[in-house]
N, CA, C and O of each residue as an XYZ file, in Angstrom:
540
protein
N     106.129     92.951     87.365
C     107.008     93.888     88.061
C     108.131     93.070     88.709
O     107.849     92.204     89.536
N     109.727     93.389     88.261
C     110.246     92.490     88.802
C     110.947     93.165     90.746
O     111.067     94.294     91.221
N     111.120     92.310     91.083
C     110.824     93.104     92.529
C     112.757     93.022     93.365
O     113.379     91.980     93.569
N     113.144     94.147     93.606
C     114.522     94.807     93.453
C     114.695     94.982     95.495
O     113.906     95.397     96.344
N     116.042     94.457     95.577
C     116.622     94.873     97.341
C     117.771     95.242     96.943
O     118.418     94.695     96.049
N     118.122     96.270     97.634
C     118.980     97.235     97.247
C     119.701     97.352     99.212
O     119.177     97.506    100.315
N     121.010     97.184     98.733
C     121.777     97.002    100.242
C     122.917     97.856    100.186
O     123.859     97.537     99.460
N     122.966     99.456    101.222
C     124.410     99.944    100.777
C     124.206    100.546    102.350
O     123.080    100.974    102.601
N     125.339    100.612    103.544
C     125.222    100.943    104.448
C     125.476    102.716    104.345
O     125.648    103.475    105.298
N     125.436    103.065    102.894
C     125.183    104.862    103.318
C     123.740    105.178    102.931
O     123.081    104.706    102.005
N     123.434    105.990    103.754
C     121.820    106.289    103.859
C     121.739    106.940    102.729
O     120.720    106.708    102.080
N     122.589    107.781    102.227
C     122.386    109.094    101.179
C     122.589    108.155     99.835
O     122.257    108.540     98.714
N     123.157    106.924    100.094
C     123.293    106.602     98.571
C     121.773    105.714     98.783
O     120.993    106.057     97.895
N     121.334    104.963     99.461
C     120.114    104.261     99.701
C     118.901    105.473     98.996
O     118.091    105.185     98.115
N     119.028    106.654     99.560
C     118.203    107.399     99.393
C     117.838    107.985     98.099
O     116.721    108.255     97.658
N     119.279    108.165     97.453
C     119.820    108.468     95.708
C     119.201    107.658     94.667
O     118.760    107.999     93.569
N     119.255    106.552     95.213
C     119.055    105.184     94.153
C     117.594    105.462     94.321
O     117.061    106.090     93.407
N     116.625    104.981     95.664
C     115.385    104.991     95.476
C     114.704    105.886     94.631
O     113.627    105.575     94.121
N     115.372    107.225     94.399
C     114.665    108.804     93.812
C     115.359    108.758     92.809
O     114.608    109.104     91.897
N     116.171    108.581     92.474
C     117.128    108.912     91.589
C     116.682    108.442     89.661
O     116.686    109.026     88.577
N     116.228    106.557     90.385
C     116.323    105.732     89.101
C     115.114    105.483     88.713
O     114.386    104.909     89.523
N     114.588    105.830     87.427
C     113.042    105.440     87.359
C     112.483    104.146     87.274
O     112.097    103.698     86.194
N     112.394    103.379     88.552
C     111.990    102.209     88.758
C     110.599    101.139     88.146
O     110.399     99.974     87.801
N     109.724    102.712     88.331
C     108.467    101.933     87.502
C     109.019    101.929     85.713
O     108.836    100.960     84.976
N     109.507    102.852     85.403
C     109.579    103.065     83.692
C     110.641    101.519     83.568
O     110.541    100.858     82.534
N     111.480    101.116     84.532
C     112.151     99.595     84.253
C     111.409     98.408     84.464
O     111.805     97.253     84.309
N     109.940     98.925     84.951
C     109.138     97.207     85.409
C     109.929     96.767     86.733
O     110.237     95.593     86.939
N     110.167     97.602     87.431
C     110.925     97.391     88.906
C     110.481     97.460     90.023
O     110.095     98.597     89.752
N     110.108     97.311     91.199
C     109.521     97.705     92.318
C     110.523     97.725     93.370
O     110.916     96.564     93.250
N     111.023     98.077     94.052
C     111.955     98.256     95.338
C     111.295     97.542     96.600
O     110.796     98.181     97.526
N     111.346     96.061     96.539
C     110.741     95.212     97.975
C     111.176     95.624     99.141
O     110.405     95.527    100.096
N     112.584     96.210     99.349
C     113.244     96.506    100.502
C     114.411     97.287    100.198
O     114.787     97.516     99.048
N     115.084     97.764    101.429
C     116.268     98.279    101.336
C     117.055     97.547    103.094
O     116.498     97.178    104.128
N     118.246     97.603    102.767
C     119.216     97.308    104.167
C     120.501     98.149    104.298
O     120.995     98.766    103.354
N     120.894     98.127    105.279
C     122.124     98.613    105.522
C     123.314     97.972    105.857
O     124.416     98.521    105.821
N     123.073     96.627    106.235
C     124.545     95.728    105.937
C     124.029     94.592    105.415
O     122.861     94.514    105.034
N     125.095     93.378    105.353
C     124.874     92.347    104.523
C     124.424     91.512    104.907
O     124.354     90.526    104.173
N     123.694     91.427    106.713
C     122.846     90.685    107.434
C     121.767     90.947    107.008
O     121.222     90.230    106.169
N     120.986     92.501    107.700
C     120.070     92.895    107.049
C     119.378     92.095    105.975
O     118.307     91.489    105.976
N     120.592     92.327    104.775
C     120.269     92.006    103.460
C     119.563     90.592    103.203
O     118.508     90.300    102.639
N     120.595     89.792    103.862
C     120.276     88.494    103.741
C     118.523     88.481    104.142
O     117.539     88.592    103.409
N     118.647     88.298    105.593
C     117.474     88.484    105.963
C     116.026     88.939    105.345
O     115.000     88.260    105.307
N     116.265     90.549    104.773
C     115.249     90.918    103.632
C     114.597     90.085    102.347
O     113.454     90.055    101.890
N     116.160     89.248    101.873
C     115.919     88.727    100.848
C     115.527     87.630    100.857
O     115.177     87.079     99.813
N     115.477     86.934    102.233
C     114.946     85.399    102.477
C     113.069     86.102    102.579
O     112.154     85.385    102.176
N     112.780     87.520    103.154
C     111.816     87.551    103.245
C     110.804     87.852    102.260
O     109.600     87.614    102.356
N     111.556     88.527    101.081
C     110.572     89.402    100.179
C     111.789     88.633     98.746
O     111.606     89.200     97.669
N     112.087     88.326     98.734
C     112.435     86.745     97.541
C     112.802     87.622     96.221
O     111.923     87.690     95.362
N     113.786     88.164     96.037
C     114.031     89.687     94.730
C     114.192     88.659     93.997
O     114.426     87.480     94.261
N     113.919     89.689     92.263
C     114.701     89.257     91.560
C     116.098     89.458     91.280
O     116.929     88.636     90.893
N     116.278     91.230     91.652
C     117.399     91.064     91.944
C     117.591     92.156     93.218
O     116.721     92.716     93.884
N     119.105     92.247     93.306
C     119.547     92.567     94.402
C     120.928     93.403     94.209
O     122.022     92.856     94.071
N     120.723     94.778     94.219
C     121.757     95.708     94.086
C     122.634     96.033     95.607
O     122.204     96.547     96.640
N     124.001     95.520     95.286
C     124.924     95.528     97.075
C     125.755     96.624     96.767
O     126.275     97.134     95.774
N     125.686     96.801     98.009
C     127.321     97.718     98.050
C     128.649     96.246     98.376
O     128.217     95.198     98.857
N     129.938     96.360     98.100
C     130.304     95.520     98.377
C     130.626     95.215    100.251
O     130.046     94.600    101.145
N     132.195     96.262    100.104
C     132.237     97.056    101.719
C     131.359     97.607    102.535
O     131.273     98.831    102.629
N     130.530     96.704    103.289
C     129.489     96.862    104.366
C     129.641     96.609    105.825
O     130.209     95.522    105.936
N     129.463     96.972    106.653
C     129.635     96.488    108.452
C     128.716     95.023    108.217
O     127.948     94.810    107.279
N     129.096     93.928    109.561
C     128.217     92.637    109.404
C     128.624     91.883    109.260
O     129.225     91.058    109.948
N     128.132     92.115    107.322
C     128.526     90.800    106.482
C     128.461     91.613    105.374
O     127.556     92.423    105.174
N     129.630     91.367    104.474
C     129.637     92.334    103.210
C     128.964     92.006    102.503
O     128.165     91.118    102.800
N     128.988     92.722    100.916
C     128.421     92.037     99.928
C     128.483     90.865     99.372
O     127.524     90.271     98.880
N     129.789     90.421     99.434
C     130.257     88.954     98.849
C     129.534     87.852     99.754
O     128.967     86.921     99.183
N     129.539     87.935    101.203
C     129.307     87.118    101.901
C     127.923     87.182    102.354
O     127.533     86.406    103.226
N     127.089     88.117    101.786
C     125.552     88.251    101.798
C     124.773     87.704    100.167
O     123.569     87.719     99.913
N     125.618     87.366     99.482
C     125.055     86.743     98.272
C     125.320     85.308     98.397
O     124.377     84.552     98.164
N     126.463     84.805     98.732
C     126.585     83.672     99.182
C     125.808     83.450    100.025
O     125.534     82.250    100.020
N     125.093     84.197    101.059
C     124.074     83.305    101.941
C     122.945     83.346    101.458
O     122.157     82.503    101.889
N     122.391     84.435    100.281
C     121.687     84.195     99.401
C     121.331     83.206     98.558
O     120.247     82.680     98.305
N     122.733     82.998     98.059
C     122.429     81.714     97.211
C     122.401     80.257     97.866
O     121.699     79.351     97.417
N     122.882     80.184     98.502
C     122.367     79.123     99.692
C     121.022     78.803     99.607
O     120.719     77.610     99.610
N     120.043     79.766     99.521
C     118.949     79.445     99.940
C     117.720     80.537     98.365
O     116.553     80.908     98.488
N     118.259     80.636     97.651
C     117.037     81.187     96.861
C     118.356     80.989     95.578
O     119.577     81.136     95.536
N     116.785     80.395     94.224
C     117.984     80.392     93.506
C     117.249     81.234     92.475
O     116.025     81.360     92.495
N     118.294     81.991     91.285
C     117.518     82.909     90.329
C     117.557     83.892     90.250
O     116.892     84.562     89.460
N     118.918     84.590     91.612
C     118.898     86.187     92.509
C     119.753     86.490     90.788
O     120.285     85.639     90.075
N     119.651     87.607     90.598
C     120.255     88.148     89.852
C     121.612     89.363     90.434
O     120.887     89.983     91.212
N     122.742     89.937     90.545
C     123.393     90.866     91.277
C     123.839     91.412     90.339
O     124.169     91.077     89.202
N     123.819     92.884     91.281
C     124.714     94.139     90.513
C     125.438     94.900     92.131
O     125.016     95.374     93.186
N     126.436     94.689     91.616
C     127.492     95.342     92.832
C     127.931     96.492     92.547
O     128.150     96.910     91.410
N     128.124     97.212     93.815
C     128.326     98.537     93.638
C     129.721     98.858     94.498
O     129.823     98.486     95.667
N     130.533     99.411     93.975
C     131.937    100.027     95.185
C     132.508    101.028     94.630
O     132.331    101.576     93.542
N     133.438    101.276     95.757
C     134.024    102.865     95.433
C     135.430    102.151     94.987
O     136.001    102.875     94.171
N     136.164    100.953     95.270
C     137.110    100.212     94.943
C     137.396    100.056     93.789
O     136.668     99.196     93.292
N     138.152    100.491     93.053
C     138.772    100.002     91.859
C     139.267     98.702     91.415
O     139.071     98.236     90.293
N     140.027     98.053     92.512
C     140.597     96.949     92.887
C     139.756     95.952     92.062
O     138.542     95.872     91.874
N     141.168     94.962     91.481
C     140.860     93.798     90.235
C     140.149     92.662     91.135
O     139.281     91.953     90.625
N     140.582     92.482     92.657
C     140.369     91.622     93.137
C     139.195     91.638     93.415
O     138.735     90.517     93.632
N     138.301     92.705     93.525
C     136.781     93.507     93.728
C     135.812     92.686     93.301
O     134.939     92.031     93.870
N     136.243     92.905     91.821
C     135.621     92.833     90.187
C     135.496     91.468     90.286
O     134.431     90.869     90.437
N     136.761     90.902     90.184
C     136.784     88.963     90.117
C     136.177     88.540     90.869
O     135.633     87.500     90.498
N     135.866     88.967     92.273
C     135.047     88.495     93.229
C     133.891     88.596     92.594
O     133.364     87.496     92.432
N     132.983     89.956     91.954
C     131.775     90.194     91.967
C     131.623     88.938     90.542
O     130.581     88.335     90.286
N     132.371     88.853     90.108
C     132.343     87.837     88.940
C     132.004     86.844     88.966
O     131.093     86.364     88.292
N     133.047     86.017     90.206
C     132.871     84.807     90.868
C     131.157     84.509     91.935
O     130.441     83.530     92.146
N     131.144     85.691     92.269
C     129.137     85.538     92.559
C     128.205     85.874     91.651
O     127.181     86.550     91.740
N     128.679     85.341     90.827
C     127.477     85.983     89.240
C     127.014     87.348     89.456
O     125.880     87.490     89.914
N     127.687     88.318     89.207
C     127.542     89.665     89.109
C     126.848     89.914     87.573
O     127.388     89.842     86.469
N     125.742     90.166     87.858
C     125.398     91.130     86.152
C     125.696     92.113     85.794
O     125.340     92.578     84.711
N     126.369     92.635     86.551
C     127.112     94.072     86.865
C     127.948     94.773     87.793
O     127.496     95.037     88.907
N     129.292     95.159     87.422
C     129.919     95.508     88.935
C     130.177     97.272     88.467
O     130.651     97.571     87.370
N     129.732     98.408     89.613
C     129.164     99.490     88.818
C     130.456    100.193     90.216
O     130.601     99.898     91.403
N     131.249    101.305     89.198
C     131.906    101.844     90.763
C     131.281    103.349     90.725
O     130.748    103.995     89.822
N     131.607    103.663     92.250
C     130.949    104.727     92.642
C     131.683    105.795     92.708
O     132.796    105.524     93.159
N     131.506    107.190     92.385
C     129.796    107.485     92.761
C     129.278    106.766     91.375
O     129.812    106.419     90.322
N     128.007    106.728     91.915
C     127.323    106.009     90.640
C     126.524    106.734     89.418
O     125.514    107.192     89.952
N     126.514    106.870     88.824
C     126.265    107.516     87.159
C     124.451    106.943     86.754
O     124.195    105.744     86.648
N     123.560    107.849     86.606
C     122.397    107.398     86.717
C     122.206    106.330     85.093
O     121.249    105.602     84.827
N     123.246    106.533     84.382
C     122.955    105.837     83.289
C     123.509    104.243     83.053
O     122.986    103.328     82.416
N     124.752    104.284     83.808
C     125.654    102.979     84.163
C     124.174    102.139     84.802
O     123.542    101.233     84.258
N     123.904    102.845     86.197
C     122.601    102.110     86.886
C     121.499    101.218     85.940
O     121.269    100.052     85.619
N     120.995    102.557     85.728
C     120.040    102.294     84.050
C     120.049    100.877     83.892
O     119.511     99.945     84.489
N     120.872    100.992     82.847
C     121.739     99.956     82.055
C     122.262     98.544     82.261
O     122.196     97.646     81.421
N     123.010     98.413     83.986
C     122.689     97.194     84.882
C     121.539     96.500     84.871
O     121.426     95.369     84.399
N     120.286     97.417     85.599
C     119.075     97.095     85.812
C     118.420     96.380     84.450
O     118.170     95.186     84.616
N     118.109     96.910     83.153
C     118.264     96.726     82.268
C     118.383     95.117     81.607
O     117.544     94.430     81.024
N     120.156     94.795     82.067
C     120.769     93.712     81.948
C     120.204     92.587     82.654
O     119.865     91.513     82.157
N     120.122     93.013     84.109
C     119.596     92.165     85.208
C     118.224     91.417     84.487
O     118.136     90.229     84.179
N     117.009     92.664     84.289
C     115.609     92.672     84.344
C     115.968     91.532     82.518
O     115.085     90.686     82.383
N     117.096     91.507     81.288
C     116.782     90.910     80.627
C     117.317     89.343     81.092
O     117.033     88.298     80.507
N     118.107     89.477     82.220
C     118.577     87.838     82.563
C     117.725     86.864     83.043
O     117.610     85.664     82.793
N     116.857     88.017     84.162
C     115.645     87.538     84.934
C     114.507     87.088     83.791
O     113.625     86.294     84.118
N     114.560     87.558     82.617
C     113.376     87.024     81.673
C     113.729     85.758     80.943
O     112.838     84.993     80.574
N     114.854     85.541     80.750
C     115.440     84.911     79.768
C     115.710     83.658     80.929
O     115.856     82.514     80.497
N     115.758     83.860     82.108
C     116.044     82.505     83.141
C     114.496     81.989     83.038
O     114.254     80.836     82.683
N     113.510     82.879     83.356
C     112.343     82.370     83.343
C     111.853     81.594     81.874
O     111.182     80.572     82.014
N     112.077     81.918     80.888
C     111.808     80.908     79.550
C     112.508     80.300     79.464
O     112.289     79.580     78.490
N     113.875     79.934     80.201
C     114.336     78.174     80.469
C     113.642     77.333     81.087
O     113.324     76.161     80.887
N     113.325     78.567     82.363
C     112.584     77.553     83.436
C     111.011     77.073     82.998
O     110.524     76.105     83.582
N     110.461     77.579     82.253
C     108.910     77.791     81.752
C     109.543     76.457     80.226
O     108.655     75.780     79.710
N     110.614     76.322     79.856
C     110.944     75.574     78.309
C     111.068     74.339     79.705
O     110.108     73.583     79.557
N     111.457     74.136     80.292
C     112.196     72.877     80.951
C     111.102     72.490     82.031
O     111.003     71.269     82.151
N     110.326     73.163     82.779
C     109.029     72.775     83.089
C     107.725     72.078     82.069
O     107.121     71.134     82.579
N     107.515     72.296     81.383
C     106.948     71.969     79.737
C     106.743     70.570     79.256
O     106.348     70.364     78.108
């Protein structure tokens, strides 16, 4: 089960995603949820995701600057960013923090899907490097 933190400071979209996406049918479990990009951090130093779905624009510490303190300290996070922003500069950012996905909102239960998907095949495919190079 790969194990999923999910960070968006609106309650109704927090709430959407948890009900919304069929988590067990992806091999997913939901370790946590937060509402800004402290939170987040915090969660994710505690319960260690594989990956980690942000909103970008958060109170705190945004998304950009809650993956960076992520990666600081855990390596292997997988991301899928989420915004209502169109903006190129958004995108390149989510790029520049290894985004497996940058998804804009509102969010489309199949776009989601499909991220997760991507994520859950990066997270397998990192682990049979790491399992080939341990060896």
């Amino acid at each position: 089960m790969y194990k999923v933190l999910i960070v968006d400071d609106c309650k109704s979209d927090l709430r959407g995603m948890k009900s919304y996406i069929p988590w067990k049918e992806l091999d997913c479990e939901i370790v946590a949820t937060a509402q800004n990009g402290l939170d987040g951090y915090n969660a994710a130093i505690k319960y260690k995701p594989d990956i980690v779905i942000t909103d970008i624009a958060m109170p705190v510490k945004d998304g950009f600057e809650m993956t960076k303190l992520i990666n600081s300290q855990l390596k292997n996070v997988f991301y899928i960013y989420m915004s209502c922003h169109q903006s190129f500069d958004y995108a390149q950012l989510a790029i520049e923090n290894h985004a497996y996905a940058y998804i804009l909102k509102p969010i489309r239960r199949d776009d989601m899907i499909a991220a997760v998907k991507k994520a859950v095949n990066a997270v397998d495919d990192d682990s049979s490097k790491s399992e080939l190079i341990n060896s």
